[in-house]
matplotlib code that plots the C-alpha trace (Angstrom):
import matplotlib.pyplot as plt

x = [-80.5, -76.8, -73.7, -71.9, -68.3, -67.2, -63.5, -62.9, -60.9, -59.3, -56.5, -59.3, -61.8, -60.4, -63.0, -65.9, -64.1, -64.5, -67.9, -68.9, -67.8, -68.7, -72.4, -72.1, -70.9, -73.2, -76.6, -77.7, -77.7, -79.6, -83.1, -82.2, -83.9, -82.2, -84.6, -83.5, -82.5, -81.7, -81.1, -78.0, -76.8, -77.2, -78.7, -78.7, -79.7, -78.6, -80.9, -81.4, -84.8, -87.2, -87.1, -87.7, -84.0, -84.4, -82.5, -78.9, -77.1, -77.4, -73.5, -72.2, -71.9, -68.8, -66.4, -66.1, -62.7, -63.0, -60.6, -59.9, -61.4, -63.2, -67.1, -67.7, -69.0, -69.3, -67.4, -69.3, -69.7, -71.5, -74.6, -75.3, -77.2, -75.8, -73.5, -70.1, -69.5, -73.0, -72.6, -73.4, -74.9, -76.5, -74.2, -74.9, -73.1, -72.6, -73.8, -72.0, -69.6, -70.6, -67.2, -69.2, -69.5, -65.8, -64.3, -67.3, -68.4, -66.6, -65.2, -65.1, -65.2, -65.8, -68.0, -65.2, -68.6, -71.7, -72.6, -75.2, -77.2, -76.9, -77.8, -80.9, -82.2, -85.6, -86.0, -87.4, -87.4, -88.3, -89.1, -92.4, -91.0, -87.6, -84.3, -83.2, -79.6, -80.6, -76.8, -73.9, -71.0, -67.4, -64.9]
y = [212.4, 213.4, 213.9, 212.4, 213.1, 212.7, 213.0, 215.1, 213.0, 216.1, 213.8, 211.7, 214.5, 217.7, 219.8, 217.5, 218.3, 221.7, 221.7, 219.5, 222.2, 225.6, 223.9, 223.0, 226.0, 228.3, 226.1, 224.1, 221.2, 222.2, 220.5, 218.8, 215.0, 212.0, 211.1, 207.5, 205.1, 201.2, 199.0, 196.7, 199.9, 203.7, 206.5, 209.2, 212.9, 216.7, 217.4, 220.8, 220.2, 219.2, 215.4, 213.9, 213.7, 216.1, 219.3, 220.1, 223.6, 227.1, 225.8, 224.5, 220.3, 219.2, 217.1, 213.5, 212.5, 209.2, 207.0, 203.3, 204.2, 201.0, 201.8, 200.2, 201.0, 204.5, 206.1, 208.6, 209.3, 211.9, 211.0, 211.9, 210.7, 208.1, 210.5, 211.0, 215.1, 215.5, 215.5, 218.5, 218.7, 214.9, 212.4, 209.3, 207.3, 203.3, 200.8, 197.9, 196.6, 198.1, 197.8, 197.5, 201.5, 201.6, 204.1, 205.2, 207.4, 209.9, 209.3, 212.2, 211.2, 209.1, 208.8, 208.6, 209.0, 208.1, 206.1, 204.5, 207.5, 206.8, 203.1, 204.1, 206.3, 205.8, 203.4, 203.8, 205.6, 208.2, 206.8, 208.0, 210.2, 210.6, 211.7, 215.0, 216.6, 219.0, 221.1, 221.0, 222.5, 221.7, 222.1]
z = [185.6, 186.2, 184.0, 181.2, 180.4, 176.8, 176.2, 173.0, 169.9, 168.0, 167.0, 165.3, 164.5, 164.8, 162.6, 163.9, 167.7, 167.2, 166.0, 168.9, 171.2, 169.4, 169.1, 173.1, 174.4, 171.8, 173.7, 170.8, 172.5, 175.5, 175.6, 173.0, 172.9, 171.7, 168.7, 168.3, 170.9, 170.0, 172.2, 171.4, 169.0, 169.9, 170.7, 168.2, 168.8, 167.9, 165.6, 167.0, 169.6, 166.8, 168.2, 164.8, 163.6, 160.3, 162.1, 162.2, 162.4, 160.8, 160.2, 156.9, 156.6, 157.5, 155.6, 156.9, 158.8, 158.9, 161.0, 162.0, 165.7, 166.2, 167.1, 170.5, 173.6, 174.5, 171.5, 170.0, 166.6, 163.9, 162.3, 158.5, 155.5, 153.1, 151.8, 153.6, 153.9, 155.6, 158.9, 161.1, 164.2, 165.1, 166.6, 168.1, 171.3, 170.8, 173.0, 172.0, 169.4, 166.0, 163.9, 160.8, 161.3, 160.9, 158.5, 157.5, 160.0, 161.8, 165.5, 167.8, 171.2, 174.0, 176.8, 180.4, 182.5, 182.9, 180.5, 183.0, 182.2, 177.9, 178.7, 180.7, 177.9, 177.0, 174.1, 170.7, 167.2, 168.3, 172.3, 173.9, 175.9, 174.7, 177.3, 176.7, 177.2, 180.1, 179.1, 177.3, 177.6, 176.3, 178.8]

ax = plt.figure().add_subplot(projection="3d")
ax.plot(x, y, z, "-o")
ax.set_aspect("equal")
plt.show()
């Protein structure tokens, strides 16, 4: 348990940015667990406390802003299905280099901070007992 600091990437992401933060700060997140953790990859979550990764947001899908932000370690990034303006409230946070993600998925942020705490997420699709964001808030 403890904190993790993600640095915002509105000159990346801006409408992605702000959804982050109006989701944060409105308590979505809270108790939220992370629903799929891979070792080697990511840990994905948002889905809006079911656990199962099929929720998202009362909010409309957002259209993808896709950049040449490599995917590596720490950066986090939105989840969607396989078709580009789907994202909404999942994201995930990378645990090592996955450039083949590139410019296909959009890059909002980055973890600054304790990114311990993402690594010692417990593991699986969905994990046993999966870690949960306790609170989030956008600062």
């Amino acid at each position: 348990a403890g904190d993790v600091t993600i640095k915002f990437r509105p000159d990346l992401a801006p409408k992605h940015v702000e959804r982050i933060a109006e989701l944060a700060d409105e308590g979505f997140y809270d108790g939220v667990p992370f629903h799929r953790v891979i070792p080697g990859f990511m840990a994905q979550g948002g889905d809006g406390g079911r656990g199962d990764g099929t929720g998202g947001s009362s909010k409309p899908n957002l259209k993808a802003e896709f950049s040449a932000e490599p995917h590596v370690r720490g950066v986090c990034s939105m989840a969607r299905t396989n078709q580009p303006d789907t994202a909404n409230s999942q994201f995930f946070i990378v645990f090592d280099d996955a450039r083949f993600l590139d410019k296909q998925y959009t890059v909002w942020g980055e973890v600054t901070d304790g990114m311990d705490l993402i690594d010692a997420l417990p593991k699986g699709e969905p994990p046993k007992t999966p870690g949960k964001i306790v609170k989030a808030r956008a600062a």
